[in-house]
N, C-alpha and C positions, 0 to 999 in steps of 0.2 A: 168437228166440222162436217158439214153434210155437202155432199158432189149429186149432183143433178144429170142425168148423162144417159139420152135418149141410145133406143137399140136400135137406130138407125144410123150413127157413128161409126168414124174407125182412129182412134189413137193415132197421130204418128210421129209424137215426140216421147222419149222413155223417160224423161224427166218432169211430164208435165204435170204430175201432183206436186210436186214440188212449187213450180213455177207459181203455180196457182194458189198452194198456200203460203207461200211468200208476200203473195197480195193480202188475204183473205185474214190474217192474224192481224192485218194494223186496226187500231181502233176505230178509226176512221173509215174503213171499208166496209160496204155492205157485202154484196153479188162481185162475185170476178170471172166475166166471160170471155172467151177464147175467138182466136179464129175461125171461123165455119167454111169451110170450100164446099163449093159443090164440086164430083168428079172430074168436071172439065178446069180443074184449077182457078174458075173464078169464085169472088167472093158471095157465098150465101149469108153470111153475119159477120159485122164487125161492128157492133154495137147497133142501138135501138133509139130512133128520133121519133120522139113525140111528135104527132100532125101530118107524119110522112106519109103518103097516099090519104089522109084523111082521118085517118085512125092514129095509129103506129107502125113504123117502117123500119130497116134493115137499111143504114145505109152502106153507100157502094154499091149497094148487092148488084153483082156481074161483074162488075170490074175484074183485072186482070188481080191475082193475090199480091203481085209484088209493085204493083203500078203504084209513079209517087203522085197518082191523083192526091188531091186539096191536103199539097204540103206534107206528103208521105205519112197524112194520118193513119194506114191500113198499119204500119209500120213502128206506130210506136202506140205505148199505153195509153188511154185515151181515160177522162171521165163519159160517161152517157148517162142520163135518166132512167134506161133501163137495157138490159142484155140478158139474152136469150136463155131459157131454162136447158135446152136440147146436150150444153156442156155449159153448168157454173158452180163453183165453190161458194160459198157462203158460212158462217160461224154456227154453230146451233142457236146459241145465245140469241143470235142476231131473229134467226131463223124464228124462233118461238117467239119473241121479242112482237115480235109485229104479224103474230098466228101465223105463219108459215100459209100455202096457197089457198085461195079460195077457192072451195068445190063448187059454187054456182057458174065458176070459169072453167068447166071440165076440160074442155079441149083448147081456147083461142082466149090466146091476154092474159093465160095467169104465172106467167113467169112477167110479164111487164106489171100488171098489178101488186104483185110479190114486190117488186124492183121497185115501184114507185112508193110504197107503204115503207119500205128501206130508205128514200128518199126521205117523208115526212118524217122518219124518224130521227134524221139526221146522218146519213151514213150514204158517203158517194161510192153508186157501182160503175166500176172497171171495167175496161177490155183490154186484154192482153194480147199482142200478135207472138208473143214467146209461144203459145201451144198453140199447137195446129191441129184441126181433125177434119177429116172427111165428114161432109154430113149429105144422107141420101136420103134427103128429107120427103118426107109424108110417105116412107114406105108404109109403114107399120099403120098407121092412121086411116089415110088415106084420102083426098081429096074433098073438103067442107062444101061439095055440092054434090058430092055426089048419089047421096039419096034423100029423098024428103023430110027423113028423121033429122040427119046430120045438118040440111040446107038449114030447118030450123031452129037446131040448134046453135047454128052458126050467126043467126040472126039474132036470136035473143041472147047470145054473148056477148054481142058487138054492141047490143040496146043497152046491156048493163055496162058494159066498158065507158062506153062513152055518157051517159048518164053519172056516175060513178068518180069520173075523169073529166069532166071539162074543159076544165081550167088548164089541165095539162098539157092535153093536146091542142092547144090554141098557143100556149106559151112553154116551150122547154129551154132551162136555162142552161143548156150543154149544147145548143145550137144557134148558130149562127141566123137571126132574123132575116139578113139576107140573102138567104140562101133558099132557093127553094122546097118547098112542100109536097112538088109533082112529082120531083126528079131526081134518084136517091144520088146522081152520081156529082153533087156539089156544083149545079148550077147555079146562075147568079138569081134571085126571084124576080117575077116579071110581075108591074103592078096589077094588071090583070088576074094572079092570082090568090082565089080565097081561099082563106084556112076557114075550115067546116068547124 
């Protein structure tokens, strides 16, 4: 099994390899991603919707961690399309299966292109709320605008994601159509809004 598990985390469940490979040994599973908080105890990750801001999105992200927003989804295991590389388990098998990350996505979209390639493979990824971590995210990185190198980098990642992706981000079948695209926190969609 391969663990994925950014240095900008902090553990704080002592059981969570476990938890995790409890998921990640069934056949049927690709990726199995955790809960992400940000410091202030709301949610940074609880799984990844396809179209969300446009691209791909985090939903919840800010909600309270324990809030029984849209049916106490944060709260139980969930299928997604795709979840987060920053904390996920996966099989090797699986891993090499479908070449493991692609290096032209150095930095943005290759743990959801990983996850979606897991998709076409057949193989649904998880999110589990059993492990918990801190995540203080883009420490080590550092903000995708912030220098002209990284700006364009960030631009022609997003050019191949969605190039690459289409069809995905217009239709993900782990989400709810009427729900909105805008608004991660399980708004109802307003006809007014276009999926890019």
């Amino acid at each position: 099994y391969v663990i994925l598990l950014n240095n900008d985390t902090e553990v704080l469940n002592a059981n969570w390899l476990t938890q995790m490979l409890g998921w990640a040994k069934q056949p049927e599973v690709g990726a199995v991603g955790v809960k992400l908080l940000f410091p202030n105890d709301t949610i940074q990750h609880a799984g990844v919707v396809m179209g969300l801001n446009g691209i791909a999105g985090h939903f919840l992200n800010c909600q309270y961690q324990d809030s029984g927003i849209y049916w106490h989804t944060l709260n139980g295991s969930t299928n997604y399309s795709a979840v987060t590389a920053a904390c996920f388990m996966v099989a090797k098998s699986k891993y090499t299966q479908v070449g493991g990350f692609d290096e032209e996505l150095a930095v943005e979209f290759n743990d959801v292109d990983f996850c979606l390639k897991l998709g076409k493979a057949g193989y649904r990824n998880i999110y589990t709320p059993e492990v918990v971590l801190y995540h203080y995210e883009s420490i080590s990185r550092g903000h995708p605008h912030k220098t002209k190198e990284s700006y364009q980098r960030h631009l022609k990642e997003i050019g191949l994601f969605k190039q690459r992706w289409e069809y995905e981000i217009k239709v993900d079948p782990y989400y709810n159509p009427h729900l909105s695209r805008v608004h991660s926190d399980a708004k109802l969609r307003v006809k007014e809004e276009v999926i890019l």
